[in-house]
C-alpha positions, 0 to 999 in steps of 0.5 A: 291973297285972301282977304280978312273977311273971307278969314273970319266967315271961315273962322266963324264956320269952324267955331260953329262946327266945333260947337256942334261937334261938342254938344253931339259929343256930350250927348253921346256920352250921357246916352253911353253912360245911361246904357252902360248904367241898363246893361250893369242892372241886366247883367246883375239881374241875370246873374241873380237869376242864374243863382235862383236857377241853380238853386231851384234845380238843386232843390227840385225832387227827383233827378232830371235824369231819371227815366219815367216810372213806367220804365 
């Protein structure tokens, strides 16, 4: 039969794992959670590029398109 000793060192190397295992898992959460803070920021900076983009294209002189003057 297992003695109580031997219960409680196990006991003990549970609730040290379980200890470990929570810290790790908040720290992956805050860390989670600050790039999905980043990626939110690029997205929208991507995005405002883009429209910036669009509107340069359309406002620049001349098509793209056309074929040089020489032509």
């Amino acid at each position: 039969m297992i003695d109580v000793k031997t219960l409680s060192d196990r006991i003990d190397v549970l609730e040290t794992r379980l200890t470990f295992q929570d810290e790790t898992i908040e720290t992956l959460n805050k860390t989670i959670t600050e790039q999905w803070l980043k990626i939110d920021a690029l997205t929208r900076q991507v995005a405002s590029l883009s429209e910036r983009l669009l509107e340069a294209e359309a406002n620049a002189p001349g098509a793209a398109n056309e074929p040089p003057p020489h032509y």
